[in-house]
ZANU-661860 format. One record per residue: residue number from 1; residue in three letters; x, y, z of N, C-alpha, C in turn. Coordinates in Angstrom, 3 decimals, padded with zeros to 6 digits. Layout:
BEGIN
<r resi="NUM" resn="ALA" n_x="X" n_y="Y" n_z="Z" ca_x="X" ca_y="Y" ca_z="Z" c_x="X" c_y="Y" c_z="Z"/>
...
//
This chain:
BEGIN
<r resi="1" resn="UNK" n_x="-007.993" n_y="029.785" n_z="019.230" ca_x="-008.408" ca_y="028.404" ca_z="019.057" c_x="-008.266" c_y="027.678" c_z="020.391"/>
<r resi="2" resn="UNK" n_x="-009.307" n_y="026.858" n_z="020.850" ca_x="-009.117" ca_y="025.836" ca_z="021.699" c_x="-008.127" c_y="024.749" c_z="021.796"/>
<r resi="3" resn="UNK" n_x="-007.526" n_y="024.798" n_z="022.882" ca_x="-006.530" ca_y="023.551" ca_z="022.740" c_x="-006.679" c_y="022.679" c_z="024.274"/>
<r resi="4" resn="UNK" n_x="-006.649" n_y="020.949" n_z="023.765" ca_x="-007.040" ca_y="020.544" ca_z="024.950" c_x="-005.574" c_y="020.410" c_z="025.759"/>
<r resi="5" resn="UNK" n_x="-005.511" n_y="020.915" n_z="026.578" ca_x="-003.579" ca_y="020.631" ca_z="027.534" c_x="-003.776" c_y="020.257" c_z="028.108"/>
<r resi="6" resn="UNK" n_x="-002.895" n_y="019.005" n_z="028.540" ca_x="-002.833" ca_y="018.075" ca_z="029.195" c_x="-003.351" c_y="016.990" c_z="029.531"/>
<r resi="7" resn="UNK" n_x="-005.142" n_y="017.097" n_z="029.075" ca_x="-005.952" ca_y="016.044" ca_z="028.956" c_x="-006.803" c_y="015.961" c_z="030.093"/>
<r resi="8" resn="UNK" n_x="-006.566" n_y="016.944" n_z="030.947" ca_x="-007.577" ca_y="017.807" ca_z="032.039" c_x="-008.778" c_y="017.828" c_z="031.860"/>
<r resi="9" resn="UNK" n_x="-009.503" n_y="017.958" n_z="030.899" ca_x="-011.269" ca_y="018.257" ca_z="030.747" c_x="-011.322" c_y="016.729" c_z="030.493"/>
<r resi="10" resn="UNK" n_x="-010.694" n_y="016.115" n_z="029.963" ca_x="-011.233" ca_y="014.722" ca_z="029.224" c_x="-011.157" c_y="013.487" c_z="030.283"/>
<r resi="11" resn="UNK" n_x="-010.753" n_y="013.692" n_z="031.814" ca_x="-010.678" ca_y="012.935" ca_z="032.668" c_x="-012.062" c_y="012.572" c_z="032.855"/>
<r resi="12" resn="UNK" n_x="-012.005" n_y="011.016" n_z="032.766" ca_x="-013.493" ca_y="010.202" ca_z="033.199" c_x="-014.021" c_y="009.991" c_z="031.500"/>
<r resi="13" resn="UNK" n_x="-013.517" n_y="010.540" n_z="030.554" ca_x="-014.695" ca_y="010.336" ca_z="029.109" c_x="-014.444" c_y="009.278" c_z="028.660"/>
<r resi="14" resn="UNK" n_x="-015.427" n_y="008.686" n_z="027.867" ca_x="-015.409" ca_y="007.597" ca_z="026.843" c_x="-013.810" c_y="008.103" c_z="025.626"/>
<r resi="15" resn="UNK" n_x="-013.527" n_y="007.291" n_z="026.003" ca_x="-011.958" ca_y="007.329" ca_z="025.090" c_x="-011.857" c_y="005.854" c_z="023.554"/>
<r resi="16" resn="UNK" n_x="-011.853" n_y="006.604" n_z="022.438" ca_x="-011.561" ca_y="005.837" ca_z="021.228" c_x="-010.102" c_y="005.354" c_z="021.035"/>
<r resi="17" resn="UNK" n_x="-008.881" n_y="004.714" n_z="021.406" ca_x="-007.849" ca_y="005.042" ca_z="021.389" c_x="-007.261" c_y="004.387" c_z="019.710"/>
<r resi="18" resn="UNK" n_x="-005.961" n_y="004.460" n_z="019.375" ca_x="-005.280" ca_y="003.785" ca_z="018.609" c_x="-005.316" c_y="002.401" c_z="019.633"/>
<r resi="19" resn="UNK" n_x="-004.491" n_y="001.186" n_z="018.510" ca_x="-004.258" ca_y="-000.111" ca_z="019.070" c_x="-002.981" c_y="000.137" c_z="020.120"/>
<r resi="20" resn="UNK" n_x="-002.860" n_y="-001.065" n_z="020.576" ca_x="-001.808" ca_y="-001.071" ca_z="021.513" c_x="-000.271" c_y="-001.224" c_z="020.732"/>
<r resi="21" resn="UNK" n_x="-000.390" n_y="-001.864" n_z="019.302" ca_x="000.603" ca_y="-002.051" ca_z="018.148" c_x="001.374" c_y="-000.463" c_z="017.558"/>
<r resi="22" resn="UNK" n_x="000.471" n_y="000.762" n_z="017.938" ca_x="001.187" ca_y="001.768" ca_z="017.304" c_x="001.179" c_y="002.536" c_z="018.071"/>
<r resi="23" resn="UNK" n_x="002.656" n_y="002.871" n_z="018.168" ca_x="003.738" ca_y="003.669" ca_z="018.560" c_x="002.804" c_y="005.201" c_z="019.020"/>
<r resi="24" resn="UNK" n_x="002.341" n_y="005.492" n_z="018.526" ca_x="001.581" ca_y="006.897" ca_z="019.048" c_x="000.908" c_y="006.699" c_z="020.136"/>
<r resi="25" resn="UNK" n_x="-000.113" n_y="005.223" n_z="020.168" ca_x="-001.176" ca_y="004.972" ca_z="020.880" c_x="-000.162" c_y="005.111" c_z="022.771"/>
<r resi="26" resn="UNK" n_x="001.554" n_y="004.619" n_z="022.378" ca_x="001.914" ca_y="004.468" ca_z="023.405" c_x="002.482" c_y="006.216" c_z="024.078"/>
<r resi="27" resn="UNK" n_x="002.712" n_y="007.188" n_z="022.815" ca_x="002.807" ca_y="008.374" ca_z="023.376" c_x="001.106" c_y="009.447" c_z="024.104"/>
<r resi="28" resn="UNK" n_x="000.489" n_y="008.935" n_z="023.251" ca_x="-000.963" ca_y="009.158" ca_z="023.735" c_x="-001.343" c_y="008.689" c_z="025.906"/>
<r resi="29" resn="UNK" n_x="-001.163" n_y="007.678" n_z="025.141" ca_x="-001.136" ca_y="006.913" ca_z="027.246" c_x="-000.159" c_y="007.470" c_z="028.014"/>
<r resi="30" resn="UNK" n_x="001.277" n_y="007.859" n_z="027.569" ca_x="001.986" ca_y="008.969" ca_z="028.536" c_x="001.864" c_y="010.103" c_z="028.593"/>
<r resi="31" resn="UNK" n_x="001.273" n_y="010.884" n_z="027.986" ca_x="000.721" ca_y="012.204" ca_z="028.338" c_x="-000.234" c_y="011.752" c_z="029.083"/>
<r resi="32" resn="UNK" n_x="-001.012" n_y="011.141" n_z="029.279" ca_x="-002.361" ca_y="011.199" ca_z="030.402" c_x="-001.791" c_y="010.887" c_z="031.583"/>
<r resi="33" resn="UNK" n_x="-001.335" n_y="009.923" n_z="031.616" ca_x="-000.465" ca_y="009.166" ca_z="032.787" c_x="000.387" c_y="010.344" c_z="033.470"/>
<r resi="34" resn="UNK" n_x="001.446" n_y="011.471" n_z="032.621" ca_x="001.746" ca_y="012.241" ca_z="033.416" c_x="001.188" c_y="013.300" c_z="033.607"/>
<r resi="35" resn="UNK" n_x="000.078" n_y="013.427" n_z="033.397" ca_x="-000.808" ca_y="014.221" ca_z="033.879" c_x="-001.835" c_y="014.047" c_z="034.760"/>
<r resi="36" resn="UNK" n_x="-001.683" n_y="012.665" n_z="035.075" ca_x="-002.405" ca_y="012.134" ca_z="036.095" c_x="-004.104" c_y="012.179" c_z="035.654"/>
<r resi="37" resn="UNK" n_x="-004.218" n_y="011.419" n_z="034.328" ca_x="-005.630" ca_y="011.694" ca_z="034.155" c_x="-006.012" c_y="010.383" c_z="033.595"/>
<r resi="38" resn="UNK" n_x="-006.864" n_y="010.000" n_z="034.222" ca_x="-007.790" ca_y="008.962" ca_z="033.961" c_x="-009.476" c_y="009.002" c_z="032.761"/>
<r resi="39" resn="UNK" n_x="-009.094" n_y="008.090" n_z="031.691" ca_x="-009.829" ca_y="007.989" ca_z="031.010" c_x="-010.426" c_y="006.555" c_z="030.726"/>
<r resi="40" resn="UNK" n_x="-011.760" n_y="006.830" n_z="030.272" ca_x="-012.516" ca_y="005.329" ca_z="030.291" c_x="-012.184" c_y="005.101" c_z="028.856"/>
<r resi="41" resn="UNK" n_x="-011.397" n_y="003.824" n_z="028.518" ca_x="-011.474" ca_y="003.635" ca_z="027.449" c_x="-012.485" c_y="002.110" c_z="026.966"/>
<r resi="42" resn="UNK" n_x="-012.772" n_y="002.730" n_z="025.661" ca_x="-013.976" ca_y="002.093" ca_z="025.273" c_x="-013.312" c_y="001.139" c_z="024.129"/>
<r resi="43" resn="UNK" n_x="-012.975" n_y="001.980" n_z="023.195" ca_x="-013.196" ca_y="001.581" ca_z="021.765" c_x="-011.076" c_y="001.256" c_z="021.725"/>
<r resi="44" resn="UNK" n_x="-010.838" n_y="000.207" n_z="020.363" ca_x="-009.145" ca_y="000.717" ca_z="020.525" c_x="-009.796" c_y="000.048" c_z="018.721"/>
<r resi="45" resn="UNK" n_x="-009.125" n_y="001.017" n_z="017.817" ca_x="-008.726" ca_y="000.632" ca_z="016.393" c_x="-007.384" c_y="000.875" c_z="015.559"/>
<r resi="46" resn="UNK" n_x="-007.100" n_y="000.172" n_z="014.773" ca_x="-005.882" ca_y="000.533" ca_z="014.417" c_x="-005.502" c_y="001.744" c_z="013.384"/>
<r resi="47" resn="UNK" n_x="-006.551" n_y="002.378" n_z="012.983" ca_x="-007.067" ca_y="003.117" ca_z="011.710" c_x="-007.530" c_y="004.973" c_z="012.901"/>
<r resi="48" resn="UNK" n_x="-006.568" n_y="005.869" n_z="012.521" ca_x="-006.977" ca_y="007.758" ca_z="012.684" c_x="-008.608" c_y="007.737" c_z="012.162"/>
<r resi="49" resn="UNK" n_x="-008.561" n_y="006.981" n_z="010.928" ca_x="-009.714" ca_y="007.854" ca_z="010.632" c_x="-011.195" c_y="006.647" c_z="011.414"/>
<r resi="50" resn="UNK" n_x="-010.777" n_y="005.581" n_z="011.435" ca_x="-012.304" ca_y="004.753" ca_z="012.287" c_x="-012.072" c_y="005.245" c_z="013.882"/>
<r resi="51" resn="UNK" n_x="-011.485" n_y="005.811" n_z="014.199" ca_x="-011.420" ca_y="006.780" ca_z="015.198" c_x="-012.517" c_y="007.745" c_z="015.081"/>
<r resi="52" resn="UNK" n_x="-012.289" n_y="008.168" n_z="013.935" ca_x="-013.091" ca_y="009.665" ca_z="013.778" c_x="-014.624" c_y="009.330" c_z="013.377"/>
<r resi="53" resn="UNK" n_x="-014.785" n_y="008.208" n_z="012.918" ca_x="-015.936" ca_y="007.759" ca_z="012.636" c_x="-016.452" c_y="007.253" c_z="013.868"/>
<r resi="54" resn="UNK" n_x="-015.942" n_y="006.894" n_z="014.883" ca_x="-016.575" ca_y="006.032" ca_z="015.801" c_x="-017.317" c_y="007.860" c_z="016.776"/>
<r resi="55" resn="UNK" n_x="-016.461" n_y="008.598" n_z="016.530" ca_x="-016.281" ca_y="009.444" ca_z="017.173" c_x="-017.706" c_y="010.429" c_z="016.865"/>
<r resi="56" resn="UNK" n_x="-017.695" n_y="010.458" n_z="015.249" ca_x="-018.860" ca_y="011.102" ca_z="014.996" c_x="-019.939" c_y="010.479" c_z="015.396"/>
<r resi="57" resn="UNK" n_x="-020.002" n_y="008.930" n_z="015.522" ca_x="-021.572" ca_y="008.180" ca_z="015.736" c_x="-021.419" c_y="008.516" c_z="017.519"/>
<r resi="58" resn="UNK" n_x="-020.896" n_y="009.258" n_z="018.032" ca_x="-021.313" ca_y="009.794" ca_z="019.398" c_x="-020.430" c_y="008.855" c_z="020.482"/>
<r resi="59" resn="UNK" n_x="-019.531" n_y="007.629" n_z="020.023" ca_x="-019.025" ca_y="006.669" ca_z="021.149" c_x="-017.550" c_y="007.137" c_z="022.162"/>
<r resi="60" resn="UNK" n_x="-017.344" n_y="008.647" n_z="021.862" ca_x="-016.298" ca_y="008.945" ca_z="022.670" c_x="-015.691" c_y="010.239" c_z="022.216"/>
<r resi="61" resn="UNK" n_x="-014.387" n_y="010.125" n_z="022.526" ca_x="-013.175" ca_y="011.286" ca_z="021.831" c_x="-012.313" c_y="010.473" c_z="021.832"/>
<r resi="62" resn="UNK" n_x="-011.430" n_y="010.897" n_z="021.124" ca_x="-009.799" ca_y="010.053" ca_z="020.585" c_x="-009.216" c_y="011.493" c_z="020.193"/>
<r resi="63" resn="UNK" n_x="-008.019" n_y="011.307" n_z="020.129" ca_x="-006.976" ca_y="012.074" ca_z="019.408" c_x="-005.800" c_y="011.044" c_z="017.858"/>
<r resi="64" resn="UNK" n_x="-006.083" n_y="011.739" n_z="016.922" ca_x="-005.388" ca_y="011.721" ca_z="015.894" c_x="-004.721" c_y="012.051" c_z="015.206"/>
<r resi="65" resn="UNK" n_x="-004.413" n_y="011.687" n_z="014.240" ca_x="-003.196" ca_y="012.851" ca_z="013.539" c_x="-004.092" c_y="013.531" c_z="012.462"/>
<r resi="66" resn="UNK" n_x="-003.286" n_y="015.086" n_z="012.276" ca_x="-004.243" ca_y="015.384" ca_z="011.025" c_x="-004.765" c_y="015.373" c_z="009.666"/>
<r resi="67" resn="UNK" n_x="-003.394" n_y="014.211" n_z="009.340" ca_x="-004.128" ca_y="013.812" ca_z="007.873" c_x="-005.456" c_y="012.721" c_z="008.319"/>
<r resi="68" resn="UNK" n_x="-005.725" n_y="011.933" n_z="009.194" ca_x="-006.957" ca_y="011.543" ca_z="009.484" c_x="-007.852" c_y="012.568" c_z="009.898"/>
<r resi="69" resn="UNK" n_x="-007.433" n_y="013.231" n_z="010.057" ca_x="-008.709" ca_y="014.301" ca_z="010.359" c_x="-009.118" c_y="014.839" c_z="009.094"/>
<r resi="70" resn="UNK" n_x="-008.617" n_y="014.976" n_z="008.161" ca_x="-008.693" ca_y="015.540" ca_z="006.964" c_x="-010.350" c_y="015.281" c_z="006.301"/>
<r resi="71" resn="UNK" n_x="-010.643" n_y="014.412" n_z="006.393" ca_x="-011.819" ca_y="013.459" ca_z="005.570" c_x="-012.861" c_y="013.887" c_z="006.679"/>
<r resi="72" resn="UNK" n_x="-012.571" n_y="014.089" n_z="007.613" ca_x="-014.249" ca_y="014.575" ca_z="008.574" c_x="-014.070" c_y="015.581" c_z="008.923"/>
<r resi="73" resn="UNK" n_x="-013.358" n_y="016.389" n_z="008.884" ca_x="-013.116" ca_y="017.903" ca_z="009.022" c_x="-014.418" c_y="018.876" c_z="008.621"/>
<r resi="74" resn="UNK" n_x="-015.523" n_y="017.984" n_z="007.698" ca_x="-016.856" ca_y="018.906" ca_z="007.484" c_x="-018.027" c_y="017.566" c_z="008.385"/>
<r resi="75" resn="UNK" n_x="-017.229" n_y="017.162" n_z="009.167" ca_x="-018.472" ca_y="016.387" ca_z="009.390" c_x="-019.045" c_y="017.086" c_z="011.082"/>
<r resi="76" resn="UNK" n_x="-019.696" n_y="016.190" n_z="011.413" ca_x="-020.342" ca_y="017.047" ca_z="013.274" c_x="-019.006" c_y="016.886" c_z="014.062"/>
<r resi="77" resn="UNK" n_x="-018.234" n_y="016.825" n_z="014.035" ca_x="-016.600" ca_y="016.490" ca_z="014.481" c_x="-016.227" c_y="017.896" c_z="015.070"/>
<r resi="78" resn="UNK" n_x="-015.822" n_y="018.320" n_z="016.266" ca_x="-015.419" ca_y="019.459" ca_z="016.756" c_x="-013.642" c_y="018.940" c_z="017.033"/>
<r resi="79" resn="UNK" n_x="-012.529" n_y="019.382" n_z="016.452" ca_x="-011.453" ca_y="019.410" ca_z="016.431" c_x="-010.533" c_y="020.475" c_z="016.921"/>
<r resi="80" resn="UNK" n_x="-009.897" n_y="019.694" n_z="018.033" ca_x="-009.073" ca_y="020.728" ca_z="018.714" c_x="-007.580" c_y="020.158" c_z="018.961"/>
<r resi="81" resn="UNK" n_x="-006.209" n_y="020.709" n_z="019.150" ca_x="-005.316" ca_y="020.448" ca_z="018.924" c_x="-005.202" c_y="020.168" c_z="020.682"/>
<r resi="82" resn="UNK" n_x="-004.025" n_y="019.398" n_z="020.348" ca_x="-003.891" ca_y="018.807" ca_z="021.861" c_x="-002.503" c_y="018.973" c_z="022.663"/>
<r resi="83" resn="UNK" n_x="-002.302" n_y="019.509" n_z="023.484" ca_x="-001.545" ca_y="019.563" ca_z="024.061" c_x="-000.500" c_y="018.729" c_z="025.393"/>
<r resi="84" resn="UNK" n_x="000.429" n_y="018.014" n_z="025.537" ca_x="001.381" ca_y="018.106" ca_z="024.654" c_x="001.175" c_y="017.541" c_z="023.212"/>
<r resi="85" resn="UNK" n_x="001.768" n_y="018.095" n_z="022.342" ca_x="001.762" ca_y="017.692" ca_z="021.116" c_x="002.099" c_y="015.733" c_z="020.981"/>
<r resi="86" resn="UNK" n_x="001.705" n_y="015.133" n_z="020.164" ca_x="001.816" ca_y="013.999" ca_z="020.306" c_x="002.038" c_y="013.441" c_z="018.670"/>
<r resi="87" resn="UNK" n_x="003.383" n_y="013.318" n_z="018.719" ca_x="004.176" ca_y="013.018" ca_z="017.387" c_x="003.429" c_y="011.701" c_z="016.303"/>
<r resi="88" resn="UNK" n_x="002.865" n_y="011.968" n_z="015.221" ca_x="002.538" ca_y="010.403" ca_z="014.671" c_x="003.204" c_y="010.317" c_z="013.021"/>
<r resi="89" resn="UNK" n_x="004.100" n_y="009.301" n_z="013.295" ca_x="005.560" ca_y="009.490" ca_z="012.166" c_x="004.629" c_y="007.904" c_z="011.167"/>
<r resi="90" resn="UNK" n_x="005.220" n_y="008.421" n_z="010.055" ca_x="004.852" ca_y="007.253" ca_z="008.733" c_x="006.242" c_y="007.040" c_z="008.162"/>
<r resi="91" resn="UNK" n_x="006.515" n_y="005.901" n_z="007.217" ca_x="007.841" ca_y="005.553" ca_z="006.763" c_x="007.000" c_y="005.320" c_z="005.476"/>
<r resi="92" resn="UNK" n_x="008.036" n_y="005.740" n_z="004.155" ca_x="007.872" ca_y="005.077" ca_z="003.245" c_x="008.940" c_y="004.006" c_z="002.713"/>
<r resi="93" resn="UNK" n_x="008.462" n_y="002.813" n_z="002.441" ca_x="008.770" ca_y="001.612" ca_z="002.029" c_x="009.316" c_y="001.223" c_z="000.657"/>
<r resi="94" resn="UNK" n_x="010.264" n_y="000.682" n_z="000.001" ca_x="010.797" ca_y="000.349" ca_z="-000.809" c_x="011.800" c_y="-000.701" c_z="-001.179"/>
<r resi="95" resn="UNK" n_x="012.119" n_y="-001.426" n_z="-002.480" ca_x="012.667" ca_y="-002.148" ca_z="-001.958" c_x="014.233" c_y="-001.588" c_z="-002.358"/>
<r resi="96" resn="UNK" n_x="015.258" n_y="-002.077" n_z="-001.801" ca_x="016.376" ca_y="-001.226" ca_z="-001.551" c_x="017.179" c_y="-001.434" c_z="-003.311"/>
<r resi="97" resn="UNK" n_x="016.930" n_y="-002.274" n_z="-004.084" ca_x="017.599" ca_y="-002.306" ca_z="-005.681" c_x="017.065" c_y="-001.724" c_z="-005.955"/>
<r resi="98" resn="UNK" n_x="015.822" n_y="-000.550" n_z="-005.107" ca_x="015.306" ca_y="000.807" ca_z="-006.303" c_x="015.794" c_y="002.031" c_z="-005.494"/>
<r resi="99" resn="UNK" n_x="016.892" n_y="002.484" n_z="-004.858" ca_x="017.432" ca_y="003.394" ca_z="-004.014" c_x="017.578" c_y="004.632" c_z="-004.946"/>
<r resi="100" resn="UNK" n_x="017.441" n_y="004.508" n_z="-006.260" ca_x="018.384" ca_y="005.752" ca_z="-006.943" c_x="017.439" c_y="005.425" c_z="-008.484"/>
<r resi="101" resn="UNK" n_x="015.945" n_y="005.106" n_z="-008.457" ca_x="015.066" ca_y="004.848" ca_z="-009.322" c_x="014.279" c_y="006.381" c_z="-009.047"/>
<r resi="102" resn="UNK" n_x="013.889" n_y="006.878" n_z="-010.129" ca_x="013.608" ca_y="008.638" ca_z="-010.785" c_x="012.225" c_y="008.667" c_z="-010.057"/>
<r resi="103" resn="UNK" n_x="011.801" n_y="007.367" n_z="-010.584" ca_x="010.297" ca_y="007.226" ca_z="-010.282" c_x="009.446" c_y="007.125" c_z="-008.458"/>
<r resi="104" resn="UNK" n_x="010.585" n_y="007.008" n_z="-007.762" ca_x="010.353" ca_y="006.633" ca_z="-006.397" c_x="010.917" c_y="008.289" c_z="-005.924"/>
<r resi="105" resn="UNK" n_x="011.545" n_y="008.223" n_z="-006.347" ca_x="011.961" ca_y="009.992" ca_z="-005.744" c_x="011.357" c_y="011.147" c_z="-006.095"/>
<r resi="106" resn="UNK" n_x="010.411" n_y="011.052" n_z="-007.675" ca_x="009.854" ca_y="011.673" ca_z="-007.746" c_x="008.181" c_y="011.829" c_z="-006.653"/>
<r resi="107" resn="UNK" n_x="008.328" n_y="010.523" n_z="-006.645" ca_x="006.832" ca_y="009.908" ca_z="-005.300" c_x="006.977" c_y="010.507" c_z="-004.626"/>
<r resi="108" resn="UNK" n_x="008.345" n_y="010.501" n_z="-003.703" ca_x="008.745" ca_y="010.464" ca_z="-002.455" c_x="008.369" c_y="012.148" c_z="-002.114"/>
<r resi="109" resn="UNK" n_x="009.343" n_y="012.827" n_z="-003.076" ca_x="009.779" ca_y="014.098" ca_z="-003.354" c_x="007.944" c_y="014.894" c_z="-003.064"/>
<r resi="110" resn="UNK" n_x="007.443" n_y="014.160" n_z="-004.162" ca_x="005.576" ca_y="014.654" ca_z="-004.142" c_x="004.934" c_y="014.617" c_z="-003.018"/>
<r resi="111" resn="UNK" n_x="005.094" n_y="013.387" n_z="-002.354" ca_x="004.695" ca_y="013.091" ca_z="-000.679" c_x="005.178" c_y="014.198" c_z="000.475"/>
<r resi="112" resn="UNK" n_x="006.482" n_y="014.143" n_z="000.024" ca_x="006.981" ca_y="015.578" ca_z="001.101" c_x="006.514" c_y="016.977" c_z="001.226"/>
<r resi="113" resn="UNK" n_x="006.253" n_y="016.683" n_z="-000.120" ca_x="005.612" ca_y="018.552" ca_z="-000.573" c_x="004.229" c_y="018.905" c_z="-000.027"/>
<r resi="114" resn="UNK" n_x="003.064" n_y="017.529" n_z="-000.198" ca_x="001.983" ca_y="017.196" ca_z="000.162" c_x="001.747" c_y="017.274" c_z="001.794"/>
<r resi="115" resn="UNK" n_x="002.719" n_y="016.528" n_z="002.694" ca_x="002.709" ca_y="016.627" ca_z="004.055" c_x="003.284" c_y="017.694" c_z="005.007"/>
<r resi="116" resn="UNK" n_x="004.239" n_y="018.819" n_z="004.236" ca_x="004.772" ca_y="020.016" ca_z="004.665" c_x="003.617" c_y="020.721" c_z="005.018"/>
<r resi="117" resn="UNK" n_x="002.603" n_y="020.851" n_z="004.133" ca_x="001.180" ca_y="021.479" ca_z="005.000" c_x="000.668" c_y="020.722" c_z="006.441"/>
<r resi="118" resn="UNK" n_x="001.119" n_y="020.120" n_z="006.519" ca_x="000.205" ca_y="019.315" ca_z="007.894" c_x="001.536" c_y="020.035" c_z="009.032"/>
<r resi="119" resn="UNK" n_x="002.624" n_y="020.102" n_z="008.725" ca_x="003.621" ca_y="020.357" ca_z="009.494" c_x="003.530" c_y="021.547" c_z="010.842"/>
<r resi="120" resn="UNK" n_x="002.522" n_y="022.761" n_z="009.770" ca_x="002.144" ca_y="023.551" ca_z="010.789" c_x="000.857" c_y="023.697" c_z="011.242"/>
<r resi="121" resn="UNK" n_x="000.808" n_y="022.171" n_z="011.470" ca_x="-000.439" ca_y="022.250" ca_z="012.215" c_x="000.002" c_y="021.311" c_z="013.691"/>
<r resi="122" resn="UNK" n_x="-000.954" n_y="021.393" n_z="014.118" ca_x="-000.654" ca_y="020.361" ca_z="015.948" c_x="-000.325" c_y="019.134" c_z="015.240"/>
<r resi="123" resn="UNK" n_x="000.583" n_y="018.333" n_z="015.964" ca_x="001.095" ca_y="017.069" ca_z="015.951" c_x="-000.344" c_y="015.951" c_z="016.246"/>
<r resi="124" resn="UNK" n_x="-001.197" n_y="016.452" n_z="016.649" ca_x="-002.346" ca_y="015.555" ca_z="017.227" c_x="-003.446" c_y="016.638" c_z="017.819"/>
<r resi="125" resn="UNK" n_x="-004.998" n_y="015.584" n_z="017.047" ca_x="-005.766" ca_y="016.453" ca_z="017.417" c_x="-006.684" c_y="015.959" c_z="017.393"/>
<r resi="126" resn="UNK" n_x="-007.674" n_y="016.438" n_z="018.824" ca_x="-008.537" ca_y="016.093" ca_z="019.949" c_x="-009.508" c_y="015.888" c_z="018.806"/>
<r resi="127" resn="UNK" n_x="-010.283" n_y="014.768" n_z="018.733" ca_x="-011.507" ca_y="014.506" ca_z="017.768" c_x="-012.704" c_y="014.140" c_z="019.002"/>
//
């Protein structure tokens, strides 16, 4: 499988990024930076997957995580994992008088089981 490292081929491209508000968008900009690679950025959204959409109507490349990739994974979208890996973490929310409620742990518990598949896949990937 192709993997893009370091961000070497993608110097000079039209770049889709995350916003400047999430935390990935800021691990995304230090891998390029220490790799000394310059990208034109075009597009910035706060949303993996209007990434991937902007991406299919031809306006760039971005990197995402792969549950956004999930939904265009059959579309004209060529997906490649990226190197360094580039961590994109979610929290689930609650309010704290339901800490030890059956019904939230059973969620929780379901969610974990659901995202253990993404686990062995790349942390982020080249759309």
């Amino acid at each position: 499988m192709d993997h893009f490292s370091g961000g070497g081929s993608l110097a000079g491209e039209s770049f889709v990024s995350l916003s400047l508000e999430d935390g990935a968008r800021t691990r995304v900009d230090r891998a390029f930076e220490a790799a000394g690679i310059h990208r034109q950025m075009m597009l910035e959204t706060p949303f993996g997957a209007t990434i991937c959409a902007l991406v299919e109507q031809g306006l760039g490349v971005g990197i995402v995580n792969p549950i956004a990739a999930d939904d265009y994974r059959r579309s004209g979208i060529a997906f490649r994992p990226f190197l360094p890996e580039i961590p994109f973490h979610g929290h689930a929310l609650f309010p704290s008088r339901n800490l030890n409620n059956p019904l939230i742990d059973g969620f929780v518990s379901l969610v974990r089981e659901e995202l253990a598949g993404y686990e062995t896949t790349a942390a982020g990937l080249m759309a």
